[in-house]
C-alpha positions as CSV (number, residue, x, y, z in Angstrom):
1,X,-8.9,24.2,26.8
2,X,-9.2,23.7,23.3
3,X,-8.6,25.9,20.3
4,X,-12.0,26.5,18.2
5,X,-11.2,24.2,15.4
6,X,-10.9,21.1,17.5
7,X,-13.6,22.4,20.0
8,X,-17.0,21.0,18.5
9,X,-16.9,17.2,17.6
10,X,-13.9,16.1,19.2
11,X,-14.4,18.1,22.7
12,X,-18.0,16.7,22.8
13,X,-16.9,13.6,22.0
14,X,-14.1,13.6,24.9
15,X,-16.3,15.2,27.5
16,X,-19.2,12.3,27.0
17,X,-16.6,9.9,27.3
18,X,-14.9,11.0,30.3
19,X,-18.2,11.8,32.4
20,X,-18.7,8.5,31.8
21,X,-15.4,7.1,33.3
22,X,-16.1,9.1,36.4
23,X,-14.4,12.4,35.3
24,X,-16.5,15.6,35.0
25,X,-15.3,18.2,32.6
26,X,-16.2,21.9,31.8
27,X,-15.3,22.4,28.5
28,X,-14.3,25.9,26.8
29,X,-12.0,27.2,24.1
30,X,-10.5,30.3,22.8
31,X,-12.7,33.0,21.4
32,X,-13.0,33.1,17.8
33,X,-10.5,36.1,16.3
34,X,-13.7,38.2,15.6
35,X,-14.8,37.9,19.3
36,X,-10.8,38.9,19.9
37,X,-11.0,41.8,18.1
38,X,-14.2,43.3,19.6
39,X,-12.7,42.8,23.0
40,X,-9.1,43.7,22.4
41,X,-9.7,47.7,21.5
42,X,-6.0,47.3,19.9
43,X,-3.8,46.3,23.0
44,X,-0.3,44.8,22.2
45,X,-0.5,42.4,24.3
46,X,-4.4,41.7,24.1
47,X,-4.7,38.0,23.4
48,X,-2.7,36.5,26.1
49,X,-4.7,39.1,28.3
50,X,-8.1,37.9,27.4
51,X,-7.1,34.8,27.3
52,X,-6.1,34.9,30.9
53,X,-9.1,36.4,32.4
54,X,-11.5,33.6,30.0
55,X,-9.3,30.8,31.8
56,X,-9.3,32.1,35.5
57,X,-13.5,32.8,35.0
58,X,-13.6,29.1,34.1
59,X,-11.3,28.1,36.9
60,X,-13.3,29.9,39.5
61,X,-16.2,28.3,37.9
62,X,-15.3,25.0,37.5
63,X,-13.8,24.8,41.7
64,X,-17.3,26.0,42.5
65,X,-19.3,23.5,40.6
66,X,-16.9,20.6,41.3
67,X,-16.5,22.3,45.5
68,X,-13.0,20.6,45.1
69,X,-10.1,23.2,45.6
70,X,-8.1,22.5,42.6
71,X,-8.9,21.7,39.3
72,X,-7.2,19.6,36.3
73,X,-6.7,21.6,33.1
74,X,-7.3,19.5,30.0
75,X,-5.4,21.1,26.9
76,X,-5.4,19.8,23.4
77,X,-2.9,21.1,21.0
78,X,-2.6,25.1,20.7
79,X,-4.8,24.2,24.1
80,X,-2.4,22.5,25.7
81,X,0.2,25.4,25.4
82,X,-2.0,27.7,27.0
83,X,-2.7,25.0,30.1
84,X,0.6,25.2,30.8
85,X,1.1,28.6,30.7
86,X,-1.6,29.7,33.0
87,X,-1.2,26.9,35.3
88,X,2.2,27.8,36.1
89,X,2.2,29.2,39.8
90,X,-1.2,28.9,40.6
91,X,-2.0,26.8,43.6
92,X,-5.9,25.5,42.3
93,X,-4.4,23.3,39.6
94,X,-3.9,19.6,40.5
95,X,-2.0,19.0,37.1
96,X,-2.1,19.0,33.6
97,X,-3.5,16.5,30.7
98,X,-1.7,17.4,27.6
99,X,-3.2,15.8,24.0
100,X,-1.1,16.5,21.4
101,X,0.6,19.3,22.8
102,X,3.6,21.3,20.9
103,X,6.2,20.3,23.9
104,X,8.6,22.2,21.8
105,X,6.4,25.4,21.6
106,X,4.8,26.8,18.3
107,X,8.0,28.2,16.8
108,X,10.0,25.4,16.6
109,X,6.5,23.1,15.6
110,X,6.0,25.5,12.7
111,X,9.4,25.3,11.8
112,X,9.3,21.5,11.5
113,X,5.7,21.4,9.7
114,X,7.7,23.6,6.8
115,X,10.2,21.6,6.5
116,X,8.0,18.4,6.7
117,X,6.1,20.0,3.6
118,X,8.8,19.3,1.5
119,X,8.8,23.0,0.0
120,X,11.5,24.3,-2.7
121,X,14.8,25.7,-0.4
122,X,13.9,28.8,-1.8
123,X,10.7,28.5,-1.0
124,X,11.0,27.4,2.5
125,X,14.1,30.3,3.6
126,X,11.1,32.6,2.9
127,X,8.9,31.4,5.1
128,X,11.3,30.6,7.5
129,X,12.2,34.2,7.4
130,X,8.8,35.5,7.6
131,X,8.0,33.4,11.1
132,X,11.4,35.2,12.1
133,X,9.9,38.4,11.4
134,X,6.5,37.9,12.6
135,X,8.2,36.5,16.4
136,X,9.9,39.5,16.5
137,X,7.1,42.3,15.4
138,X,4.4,43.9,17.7
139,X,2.4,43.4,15.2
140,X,0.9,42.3,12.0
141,X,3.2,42.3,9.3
142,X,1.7,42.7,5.5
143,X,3.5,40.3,3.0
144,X,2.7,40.9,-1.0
145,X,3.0,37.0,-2.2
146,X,0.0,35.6,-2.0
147,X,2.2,32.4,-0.1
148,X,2.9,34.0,2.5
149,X,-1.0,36.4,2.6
150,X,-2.6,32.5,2.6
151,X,-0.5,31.4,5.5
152,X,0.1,34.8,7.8
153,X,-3.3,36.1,7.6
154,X,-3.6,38.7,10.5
155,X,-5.8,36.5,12.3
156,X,-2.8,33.8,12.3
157,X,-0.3,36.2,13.0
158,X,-2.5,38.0,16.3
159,X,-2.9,34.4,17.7
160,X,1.1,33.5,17.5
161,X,2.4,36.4,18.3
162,X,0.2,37.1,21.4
163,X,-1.2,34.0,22.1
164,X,1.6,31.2,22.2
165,X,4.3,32.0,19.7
166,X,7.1,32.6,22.6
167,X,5.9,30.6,25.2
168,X,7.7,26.8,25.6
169,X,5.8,24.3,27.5
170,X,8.6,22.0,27.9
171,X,10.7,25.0,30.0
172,X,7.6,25.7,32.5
173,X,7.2,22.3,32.8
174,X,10.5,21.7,34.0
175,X,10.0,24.2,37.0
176,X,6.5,23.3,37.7
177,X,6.1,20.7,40.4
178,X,2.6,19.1,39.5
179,X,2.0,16.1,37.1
180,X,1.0,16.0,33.6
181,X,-0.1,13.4,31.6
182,X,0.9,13.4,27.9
183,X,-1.0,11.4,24.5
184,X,0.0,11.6,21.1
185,X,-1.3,9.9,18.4
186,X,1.6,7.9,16.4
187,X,0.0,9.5,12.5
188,X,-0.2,12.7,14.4
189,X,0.7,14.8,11.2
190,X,0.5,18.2,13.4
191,X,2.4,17.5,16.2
192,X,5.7,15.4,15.6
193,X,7.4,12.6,18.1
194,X,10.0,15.5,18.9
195,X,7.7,17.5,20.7
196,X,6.5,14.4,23.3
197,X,10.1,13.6,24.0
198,X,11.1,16.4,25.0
199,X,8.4,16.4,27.7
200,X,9.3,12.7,28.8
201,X,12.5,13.4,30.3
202,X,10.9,15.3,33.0
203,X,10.4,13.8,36.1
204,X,6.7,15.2,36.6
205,X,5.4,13.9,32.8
206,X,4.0,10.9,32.4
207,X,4.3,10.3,28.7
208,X,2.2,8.2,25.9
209,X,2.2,7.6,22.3
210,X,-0.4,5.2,20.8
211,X,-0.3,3.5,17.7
212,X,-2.2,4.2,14.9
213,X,-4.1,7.3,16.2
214,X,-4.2,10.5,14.7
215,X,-4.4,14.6,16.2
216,X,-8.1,13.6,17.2
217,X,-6.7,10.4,18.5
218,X,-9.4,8.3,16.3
219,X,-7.6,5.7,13.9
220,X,-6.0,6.0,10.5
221,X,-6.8,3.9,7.7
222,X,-4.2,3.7,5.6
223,X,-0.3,4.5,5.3
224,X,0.1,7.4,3.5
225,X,0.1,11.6,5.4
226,X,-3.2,12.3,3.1
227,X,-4.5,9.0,4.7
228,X,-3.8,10.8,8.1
229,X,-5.3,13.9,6.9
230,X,-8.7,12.6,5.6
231,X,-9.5,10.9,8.4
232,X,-10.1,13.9,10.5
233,X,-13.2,14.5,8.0
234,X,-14.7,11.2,9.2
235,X,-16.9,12.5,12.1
236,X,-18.2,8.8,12.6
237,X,-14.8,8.0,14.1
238,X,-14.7,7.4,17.6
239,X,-11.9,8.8,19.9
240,X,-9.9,5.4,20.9
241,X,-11.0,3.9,24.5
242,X,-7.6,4.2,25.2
243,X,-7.1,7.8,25.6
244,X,-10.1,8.2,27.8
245,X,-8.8,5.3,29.9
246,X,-5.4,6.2,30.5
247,X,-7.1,10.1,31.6
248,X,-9.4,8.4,33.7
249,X,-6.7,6.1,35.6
250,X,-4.0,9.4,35.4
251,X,-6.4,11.8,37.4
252,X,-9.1,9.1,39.3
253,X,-5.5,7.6,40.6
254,X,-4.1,11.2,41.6
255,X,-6.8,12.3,43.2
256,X,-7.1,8.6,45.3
257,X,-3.1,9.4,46.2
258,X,-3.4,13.4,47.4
């Protein structure tokens, strides 16, 4: 599962790979907030209800194709959230393999990236105060500054507060009995160290962090954040051979054990 900004080169990229280690994936990500919209005829509680019946089509799909009767769910960031969320309980999942996933759920993740921004305190108690707001509403809120339009846009706000504002990966872990494997880049900008070590005191998670990497897990040139932040826009960059080998070993190696 993937969220539609990361879906294109980097899901490509990560799919070629792994078919090539021996590990077949059927990739799809969330619908675009227009395609929401037209399906969600206004319902509350919309987004985390299409998003459940996109993820269960694809299960039933991908047990068919594959003719195994369970299935690995693949997340990567926002992606990874959702994984979780609609693995938990089901008895065709085999496990999880969580890239760069908020461990600490989105709340406390956007709460950190503020803070990491190195906004004015004045500044930052706003939008601290506005995230409160939005977790709390049933809807979109309207704010008048424009710093607060640019970053709650309504399509922001629909996706968080019905898509994976509430929802903690680290607490349905904790109660859910299959494996997961987890990989963070170490110049992950997005998704902070916090949010990987909170998953790897679990006795289910298998945790990694590899040097050097970034969200995309393709490597950083330089020291600074914008170094870390322009290298996304290098589409030449290859995800590290790492990543696909420590997927390839986590669920080859499951399988070999079940």
């Amino acid at each position: 599962m993937f969220p539609p900004q990361s879906m294109t080169a980097f899901a490509k990229k990560l799919a070629s790979e792994l078919r090539a280690s021996g590990v077949s994936l059927l990739r799809f990500r969330e619908r675009t907030e227009n395609q929401f919209s037209r399906a969600l005829a206004g319902a509350p509680d919309g987004v985390l209800l299409q998003h459940s019946r996109d993820t269960l089509g694809w299960l039933e799909k991908a047990k068919q194709l594959s003719g195994n009767n369970c299935v690995w769910l693949i997340g990567h960031s926002e992606g990874a959230v959702l994984a979780v969320y609609f693995g938990a309980g089901r008895v065709d999942i085999c496990g999880y393999v969580l890239l760069a996933p908020p461990g600490r759920g989105m709340y406390a993740l956007l709460r950190s990236q503020f803070e990491s921004y190195g906004f004015p305190p004045a500044m930052l108690a706003d939008l601290t105060a506005a995230l409160d707001a939005i977790s709390r509403t049933e809807g979109p809120l309207s704010f008048e500054d424009n710093m607060r339009a640019d970053l709650f846009v309504t399509g922001v706000q629909r996706r968080l507060l019905h898509s994976t504002m509430k929802i903690k990966p680290a607490d349905l872990l904790a109660t859910d009995p299959r494996r997961a494997l987890v990989i963070r880049g170490s110049r992950d900008v997005q998704i902070s160290k916090a949010d990987v070590d909170v998953l790897s005191t679990l006795p289910t998670v298998q945790t990694h962090e590899l040097p050097g990497l970034n969200h995309y897990f393709m490597p950083v040139t330089g020291l600074s954040v914008q170094d870390a932040r322009r290298s996304y826009l290098d589409s030449n960059r290859q995800i590290d051979t790492r990543v696909i080998w420590l997927i390839s070993q986590f669920i080859i190696g499951s399988n070999q054990n079940s």
